[in-house]
C-alpha positions in Angstrom: 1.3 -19.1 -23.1 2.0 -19.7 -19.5 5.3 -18.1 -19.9 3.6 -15.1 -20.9 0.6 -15.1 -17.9 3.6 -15.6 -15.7 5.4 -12.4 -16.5 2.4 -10.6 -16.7 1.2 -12.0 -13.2 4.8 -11.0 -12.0 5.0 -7.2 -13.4 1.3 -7.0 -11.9 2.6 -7.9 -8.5 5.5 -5.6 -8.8 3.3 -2.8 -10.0 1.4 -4.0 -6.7 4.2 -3.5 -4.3 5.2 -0.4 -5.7 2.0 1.4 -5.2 1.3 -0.2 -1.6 4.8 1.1 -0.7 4.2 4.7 -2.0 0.6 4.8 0.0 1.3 3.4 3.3 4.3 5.5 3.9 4.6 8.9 5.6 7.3 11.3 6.2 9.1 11.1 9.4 8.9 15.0 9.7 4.7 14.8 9.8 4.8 12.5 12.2 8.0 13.3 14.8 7.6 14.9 18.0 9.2 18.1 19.3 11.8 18.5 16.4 13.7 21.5 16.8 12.4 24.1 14.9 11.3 26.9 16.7 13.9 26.4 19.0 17.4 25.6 17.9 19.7 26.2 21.1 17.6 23.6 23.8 20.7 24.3 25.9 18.8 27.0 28.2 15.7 24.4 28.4 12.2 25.9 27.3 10.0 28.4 29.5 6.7 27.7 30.5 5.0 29.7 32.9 2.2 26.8 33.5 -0.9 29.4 33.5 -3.1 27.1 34.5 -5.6 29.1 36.7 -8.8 27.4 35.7 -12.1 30.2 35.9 -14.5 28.4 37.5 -18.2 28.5 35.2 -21.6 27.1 36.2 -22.3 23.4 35.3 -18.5 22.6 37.1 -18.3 21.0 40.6 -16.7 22.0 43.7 -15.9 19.5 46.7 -15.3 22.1 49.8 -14.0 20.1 52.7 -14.1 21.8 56.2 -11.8 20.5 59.3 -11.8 22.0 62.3 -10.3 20.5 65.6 -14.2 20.6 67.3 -15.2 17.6 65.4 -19.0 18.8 66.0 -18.2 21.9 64.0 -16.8 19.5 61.1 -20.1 17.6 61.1 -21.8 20.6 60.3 -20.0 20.6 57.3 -20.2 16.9 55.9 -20.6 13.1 57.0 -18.2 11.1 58.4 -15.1 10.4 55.4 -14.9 7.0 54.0 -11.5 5.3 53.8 -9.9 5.7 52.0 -11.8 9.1 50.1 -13.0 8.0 46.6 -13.6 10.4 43.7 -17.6 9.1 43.8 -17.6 10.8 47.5 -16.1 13.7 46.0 -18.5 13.3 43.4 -21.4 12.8 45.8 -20.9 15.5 48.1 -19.8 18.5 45.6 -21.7 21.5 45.3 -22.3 22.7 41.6 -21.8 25.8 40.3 -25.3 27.5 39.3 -26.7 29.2 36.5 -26.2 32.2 38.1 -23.1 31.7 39.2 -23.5 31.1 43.1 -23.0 27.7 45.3 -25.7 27.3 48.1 -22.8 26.2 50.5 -23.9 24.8 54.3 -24.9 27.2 56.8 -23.9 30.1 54.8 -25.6 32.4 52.6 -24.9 31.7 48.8 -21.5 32.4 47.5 -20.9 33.9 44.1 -17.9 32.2 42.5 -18.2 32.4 39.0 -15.2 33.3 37.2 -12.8 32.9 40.0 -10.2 30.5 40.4 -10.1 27.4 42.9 -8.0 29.5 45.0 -9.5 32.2 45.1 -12.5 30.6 45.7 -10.8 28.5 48.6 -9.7 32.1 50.5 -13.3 33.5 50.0 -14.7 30.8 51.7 -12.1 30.8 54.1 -12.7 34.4 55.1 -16.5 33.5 55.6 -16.1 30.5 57.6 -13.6 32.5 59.8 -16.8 34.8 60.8 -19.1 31.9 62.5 -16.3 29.2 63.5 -12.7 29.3 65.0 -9.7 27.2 64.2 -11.6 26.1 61.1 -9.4 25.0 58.0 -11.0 25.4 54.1 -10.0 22.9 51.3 -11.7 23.4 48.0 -10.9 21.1 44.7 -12.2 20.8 41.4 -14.1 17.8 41.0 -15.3 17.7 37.3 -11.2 18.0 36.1 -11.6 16.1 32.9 -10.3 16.5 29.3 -11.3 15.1 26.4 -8.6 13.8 23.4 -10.4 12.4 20.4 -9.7 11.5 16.8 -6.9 9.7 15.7 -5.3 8.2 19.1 -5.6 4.3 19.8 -8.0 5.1 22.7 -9.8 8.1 22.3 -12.4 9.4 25.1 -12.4 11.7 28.1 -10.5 10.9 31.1 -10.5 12.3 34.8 -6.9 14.1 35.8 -6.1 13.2 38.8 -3.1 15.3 40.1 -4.8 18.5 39.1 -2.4 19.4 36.0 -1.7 17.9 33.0 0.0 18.9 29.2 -1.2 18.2 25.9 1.7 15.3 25.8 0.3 13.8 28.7 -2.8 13.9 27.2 -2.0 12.1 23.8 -0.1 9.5 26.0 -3.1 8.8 28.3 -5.4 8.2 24.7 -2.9 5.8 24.2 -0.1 8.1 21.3 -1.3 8.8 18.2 -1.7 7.0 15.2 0.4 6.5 12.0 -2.0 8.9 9.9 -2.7 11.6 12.7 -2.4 14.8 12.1 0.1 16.0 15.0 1.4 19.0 13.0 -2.0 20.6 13.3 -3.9 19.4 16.6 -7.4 21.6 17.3 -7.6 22.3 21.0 -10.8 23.3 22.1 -11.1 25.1 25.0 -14.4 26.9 27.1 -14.3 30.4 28.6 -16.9 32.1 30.6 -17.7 33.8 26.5 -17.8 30.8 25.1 -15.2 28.1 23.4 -12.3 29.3 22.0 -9.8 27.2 19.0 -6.1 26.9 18.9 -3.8 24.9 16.6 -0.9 23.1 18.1 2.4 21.5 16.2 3.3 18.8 18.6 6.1 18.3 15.9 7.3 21.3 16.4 9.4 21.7 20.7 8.2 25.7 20.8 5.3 23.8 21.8 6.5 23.6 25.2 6.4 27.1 25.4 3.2 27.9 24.7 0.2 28.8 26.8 -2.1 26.1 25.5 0.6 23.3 26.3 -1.0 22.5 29.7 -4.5 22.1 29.5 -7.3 22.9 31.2 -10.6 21.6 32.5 -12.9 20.3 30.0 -10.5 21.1 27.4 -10.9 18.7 24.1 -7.9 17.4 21.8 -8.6 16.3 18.5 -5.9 14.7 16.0 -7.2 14.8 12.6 -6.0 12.6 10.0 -3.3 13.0 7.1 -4.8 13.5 3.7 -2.4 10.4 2.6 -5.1 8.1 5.0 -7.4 7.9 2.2 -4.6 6.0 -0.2 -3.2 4.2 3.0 -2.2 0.2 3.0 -3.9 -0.3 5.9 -7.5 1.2 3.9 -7.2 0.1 0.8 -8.4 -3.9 -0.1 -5.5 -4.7 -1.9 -6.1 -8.5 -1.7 -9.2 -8.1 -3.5 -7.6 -6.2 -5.6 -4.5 -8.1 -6.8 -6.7 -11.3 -6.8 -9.1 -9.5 -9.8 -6.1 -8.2 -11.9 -4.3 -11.0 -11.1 -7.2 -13.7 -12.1 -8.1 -10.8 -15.5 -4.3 -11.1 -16.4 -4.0 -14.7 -16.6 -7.6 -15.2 -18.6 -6.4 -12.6 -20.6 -3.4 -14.3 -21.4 -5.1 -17.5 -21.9 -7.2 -16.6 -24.4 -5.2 -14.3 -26.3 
């Protein structure tokens, strides 16, 4: 009789392994980056134009510093810089981007700059400054340069990009790389227009992601990495102690009492 609760105890642990094997594994191709599919030949490298040229919409920040060598002309403009500069001053002292689509900039009538990019924005207000002061230098910058990357990463959440560029790669890194069971073959990129937000699907296993135009991202843009179908049977998910400890505890009263 215990003969026969051991062998049963030993094909239910076998039938155990076998099922905890087929639902905690998944395919190398779901889950490799930048295989070469779309692009066979990598010899020529892959061409990415980096269209980045943000269009600026109200709710974002600009920080506009102005320099000039007559230091009472750069008071005008702002208080004295702290050292070193911190993104809170930036913060602090950016002007935001209205409703209607104008910043009420120092000393100057408002400027419309919705829809334009940083540069262009930059230039205009370099054109008016040039009209009331001499030897006066513009910088503009983005403050509010943030994306989002959510879903299945091990850190999700919305981060501040620091050197004013950044790829989809980058992105997934900086969330800490994707999880076992995320989705990379089909990752939702949301991104907002001055029309409203637009939805792309990227195959980060695929390397003709490299050359698309939603590779480097853009401000407020958010990344989500869904998760495979096969999560729901995964290892990790499933209570397989409780489990084997019932069948195994029902296959040796079984056997007992047979």
């Amino acid at each position: 009789m215990k003969t026969r609760a051991i062998y049963t105890l030993k094909n239910v642990v076998r039938l155990l392994i076998i099922v905890s094997l087929f639902s905690s594994c998944v395919s190398q191709k779901k889950v490799q980056l930048l295989q070469e599919k779309s692009v066979e030949d990598i010899s020529s490298g892959f061409i990415n134009n980096r269209n980045t040229a943000y269009h600026l919409q109200p709710g974002d920040q600009l920080y506009i510093n102005v320099n000039s060598v007559d230091q009472k002309t750069s008071r005008l403009f702002q208080t004295d810089f702290p050292n070193p500069m911190t993104a809170t001053y930036q913060d602090l002292n950016s002007y935001r981007i209205e409703e209607d689509g104008y910043i009420n900039f120092s000393f100057i009538d408002k400027v419309y700059v919705k829809g334009l990019t940083v540069k262009e924005v930059n230039d205009l207000l370099q054109k008016t400054v040039n009209e009331y002061f001499k030897e006066a230098t513009v910088v503009v910058q983005l403050v509010n340069y943030r994306v989002s990357v959510l879903g299945e990463v091990s850190n999700p959440g919305t981060f501040i990009i620091k050197n004013k560029q950044i790829n989809i790669l980058q992105a997934v890194a900086q969330a800490g790389g994707n999880e076992n069971f995320g989705n990379v073959q089909k990752v939702k990129l949301v991104r907002q227009t001055l029309s409203g937000s637009e939805l792309y699907y990227l195959d980060l296993t695929d390397n003709g992601v490299l050359q698309s135009d939603q590779f480097y991202l853009m401000p407020n843009d958010v990344v989500y990495i869904e998760p495979l179908k096969s999560k729901s049977f995964a290892f990790q998910n499933f209570p397989y102690s409780l489990f084997l400890s019932t069948i195994t505890t029902a296959a040796i009263v079984y056997a007992l009492f047979k």
